[in-house]
C-alpha positions as CSV (number, residue, x, y, z in Angstrom):
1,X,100.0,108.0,128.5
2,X,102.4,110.5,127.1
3,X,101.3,112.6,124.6
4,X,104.9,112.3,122.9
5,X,104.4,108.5,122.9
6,X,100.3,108.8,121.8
7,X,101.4,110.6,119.0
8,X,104.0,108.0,117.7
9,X,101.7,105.7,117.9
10,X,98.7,107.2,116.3
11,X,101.8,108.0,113.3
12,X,102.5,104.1,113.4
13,X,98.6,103.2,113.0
14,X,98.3,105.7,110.1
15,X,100.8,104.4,108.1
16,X,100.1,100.8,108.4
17,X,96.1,101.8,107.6
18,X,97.4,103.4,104.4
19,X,99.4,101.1,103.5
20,X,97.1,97.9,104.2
21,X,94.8,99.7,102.7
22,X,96.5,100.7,99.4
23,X,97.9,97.0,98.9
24,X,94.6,95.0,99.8
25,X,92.3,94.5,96.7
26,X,89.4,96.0,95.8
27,X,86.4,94.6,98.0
28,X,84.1,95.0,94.9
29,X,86.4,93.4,92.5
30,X,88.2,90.9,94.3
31,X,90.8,91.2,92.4
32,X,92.0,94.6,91.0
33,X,94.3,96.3,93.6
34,X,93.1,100.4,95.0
35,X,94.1,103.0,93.0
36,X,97.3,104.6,94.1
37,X,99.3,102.5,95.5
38,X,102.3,103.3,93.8
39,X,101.7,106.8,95.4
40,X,101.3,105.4,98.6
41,X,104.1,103.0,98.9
42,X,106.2,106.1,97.4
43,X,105.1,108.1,99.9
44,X,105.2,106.0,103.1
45,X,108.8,105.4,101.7
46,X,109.4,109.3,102.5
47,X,107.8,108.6,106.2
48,X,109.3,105.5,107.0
49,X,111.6,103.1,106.0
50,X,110.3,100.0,103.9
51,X,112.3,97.8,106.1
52,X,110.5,99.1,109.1
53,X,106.6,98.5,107.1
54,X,108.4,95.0,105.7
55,X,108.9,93.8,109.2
56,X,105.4,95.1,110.6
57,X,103.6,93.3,107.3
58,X,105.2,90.3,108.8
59,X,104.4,90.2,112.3
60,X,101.1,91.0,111.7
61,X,101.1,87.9,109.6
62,X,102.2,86.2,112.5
63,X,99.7,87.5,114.7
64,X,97.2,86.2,111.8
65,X,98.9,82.7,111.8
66,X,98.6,82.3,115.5
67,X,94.6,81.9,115.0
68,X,93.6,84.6,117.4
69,X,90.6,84.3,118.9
70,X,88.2,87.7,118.1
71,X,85.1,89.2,120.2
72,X,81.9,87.9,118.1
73,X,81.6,90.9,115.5
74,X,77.7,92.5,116.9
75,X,75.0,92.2,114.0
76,X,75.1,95.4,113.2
77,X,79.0,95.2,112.0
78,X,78.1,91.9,110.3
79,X,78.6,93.2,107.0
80,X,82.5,94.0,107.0
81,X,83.4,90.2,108.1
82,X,83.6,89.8,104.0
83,X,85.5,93.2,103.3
84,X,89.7,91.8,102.7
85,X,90.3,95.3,104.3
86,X,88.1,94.4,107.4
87,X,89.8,90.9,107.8
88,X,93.4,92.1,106.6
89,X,93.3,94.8,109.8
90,X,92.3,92.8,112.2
91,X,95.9,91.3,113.2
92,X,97.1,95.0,112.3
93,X,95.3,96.5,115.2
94,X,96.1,93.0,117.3
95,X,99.5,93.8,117.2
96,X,99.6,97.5,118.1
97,X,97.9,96.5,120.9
98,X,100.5,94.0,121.9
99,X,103.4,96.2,120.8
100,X,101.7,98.8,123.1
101,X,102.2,97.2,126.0
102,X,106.1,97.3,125.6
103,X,108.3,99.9,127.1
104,X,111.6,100.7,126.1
105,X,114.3,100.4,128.4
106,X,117.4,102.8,128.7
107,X,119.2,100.2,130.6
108,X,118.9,96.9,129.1
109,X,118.1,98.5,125.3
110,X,115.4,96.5,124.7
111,X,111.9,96.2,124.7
112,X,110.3,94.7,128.2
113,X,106.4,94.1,128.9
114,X,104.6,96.3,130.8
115,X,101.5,96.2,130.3
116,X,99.6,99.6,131.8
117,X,95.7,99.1,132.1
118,X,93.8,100.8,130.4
119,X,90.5,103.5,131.3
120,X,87.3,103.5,129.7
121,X,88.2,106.7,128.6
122,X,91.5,105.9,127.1
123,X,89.8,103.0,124.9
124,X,87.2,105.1,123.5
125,X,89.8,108.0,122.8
126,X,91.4,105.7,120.8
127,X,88.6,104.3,119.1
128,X,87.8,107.9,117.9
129,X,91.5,108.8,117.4
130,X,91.2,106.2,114.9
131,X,87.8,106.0,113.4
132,X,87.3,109.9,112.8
133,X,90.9,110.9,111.5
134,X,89.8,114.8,111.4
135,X,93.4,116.4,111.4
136,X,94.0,114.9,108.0
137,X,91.7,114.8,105.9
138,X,94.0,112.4,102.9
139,X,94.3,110.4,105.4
140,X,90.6,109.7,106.4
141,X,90.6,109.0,101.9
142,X,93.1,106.8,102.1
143,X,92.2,104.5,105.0
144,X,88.3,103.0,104.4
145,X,86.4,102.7,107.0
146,X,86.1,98.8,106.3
147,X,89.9,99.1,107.8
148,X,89.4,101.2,110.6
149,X,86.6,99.2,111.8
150,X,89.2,96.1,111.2
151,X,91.7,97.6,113.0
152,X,90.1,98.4,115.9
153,X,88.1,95.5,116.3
154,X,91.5,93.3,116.1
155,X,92.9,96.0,118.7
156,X,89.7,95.7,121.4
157,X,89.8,91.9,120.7
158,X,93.2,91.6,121.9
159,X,92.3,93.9,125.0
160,X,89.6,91.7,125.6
161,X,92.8,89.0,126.8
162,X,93.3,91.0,129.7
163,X,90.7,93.6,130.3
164,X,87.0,91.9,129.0
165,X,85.2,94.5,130.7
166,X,87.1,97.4,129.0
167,X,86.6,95.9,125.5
168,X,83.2,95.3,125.9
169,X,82.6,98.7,126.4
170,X,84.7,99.9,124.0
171,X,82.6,97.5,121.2
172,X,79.8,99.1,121.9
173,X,81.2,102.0,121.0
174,X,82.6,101.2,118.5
175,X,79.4,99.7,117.4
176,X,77.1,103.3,118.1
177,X,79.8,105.3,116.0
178,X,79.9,103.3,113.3
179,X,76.3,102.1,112.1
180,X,75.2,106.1,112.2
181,X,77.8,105.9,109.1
182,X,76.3,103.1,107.4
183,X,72.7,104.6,106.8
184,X,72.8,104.8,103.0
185,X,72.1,108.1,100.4
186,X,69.7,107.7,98.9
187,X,70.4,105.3,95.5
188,X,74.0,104.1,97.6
189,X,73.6,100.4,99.3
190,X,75.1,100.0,103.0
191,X,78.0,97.9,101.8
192,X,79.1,100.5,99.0
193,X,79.2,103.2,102.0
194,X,81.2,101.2,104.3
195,X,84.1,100.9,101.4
């Protein structure tokens, strides 16, 4: 994979995690949205044009109305399935996975499948591309981990259609990076750190 093209990408997931993220309501709440998200939404304005997030919010919500089928969430992850951030990212990261296995073409100007397998290596590089967001450190603020585990539990769910084995590894993984984060400070339950 091109590292041109693996950086669009990685720009596309980051701005749909922030806004999801800023326009989902408050998991504690329920009802309040997160802070900011006039700031956000101003700001992904700058980045990208609305129309381009309005038609993402609504194939993703097409994605959701399909009823995809999702990998049984291990035990130990058990706790996001109530997070709205969790379960709002889900078709998010289902749909860059389809939309990833598109290629543009010069000739016909338009989008054809073709689908390139993926390595072991190449699904967990993305599973820590996304889940540890070093480079920018706003952005690892702004997206909550209850999204990125979301996000890329819809993504290896939708791998799993055509590569099982891949995704299996790839959700244990995911599994073994995330739970080292869930281990509470002291006085700070689980579910308060995996806001």
């Amino acid at each position: 994979m091109g590292s041109k093209h693996k950086k669009q990408k990685q720009q596309v997931r980051n701005i749909t995690g922030s806004f999801t993220a800023a326009t989902c309501t408050h998991p504690v709440s329920h009802q309040r949205p997160m802070p900011d998200v006039r700031r956000v939404v101003e700001a992904l304005g700058q980045i990208v044009p609305m129309e381009l997030m309005t038609v993402w919010l609504h194939l993703s919500s097409q994605v959701e109305a399909s009823n995809p089928t999702y990998l049984p969430l291990p035990a130990e992850l058990a706790l996001f399935a109530s997070y709205p951030l969790f379960l709002a990212a889900r078709p998010d990261g289902r749909l860059a996975y389809r939309l990833d296995m598109f290629a543009y073409d010069e000739a016909s100007k338009c989008g054809v499948y073709a689908p390139e397998p993926l390595t072991r290596d190449e699904v967990c590089e993305t599973i820590t591309d996304l889940l540890f967001p070093f480079e920018d450190a706003l952005l690892a603020l702004v997206q909550p981990l209850a999204w990125r585990v979301g996000y890329l539990y819809g993504w290896l769910s939708a791998l799993a259609v055509v590569q099982p084995h891949e995704a299996g590894i790839g959700m244990v993984a995911l599994t073994r990076y995330v739970v080292p984060l869930l281990v509470s400070a002291p006085g700070t339950s689980t579910s308060e750190v995996a806001r």
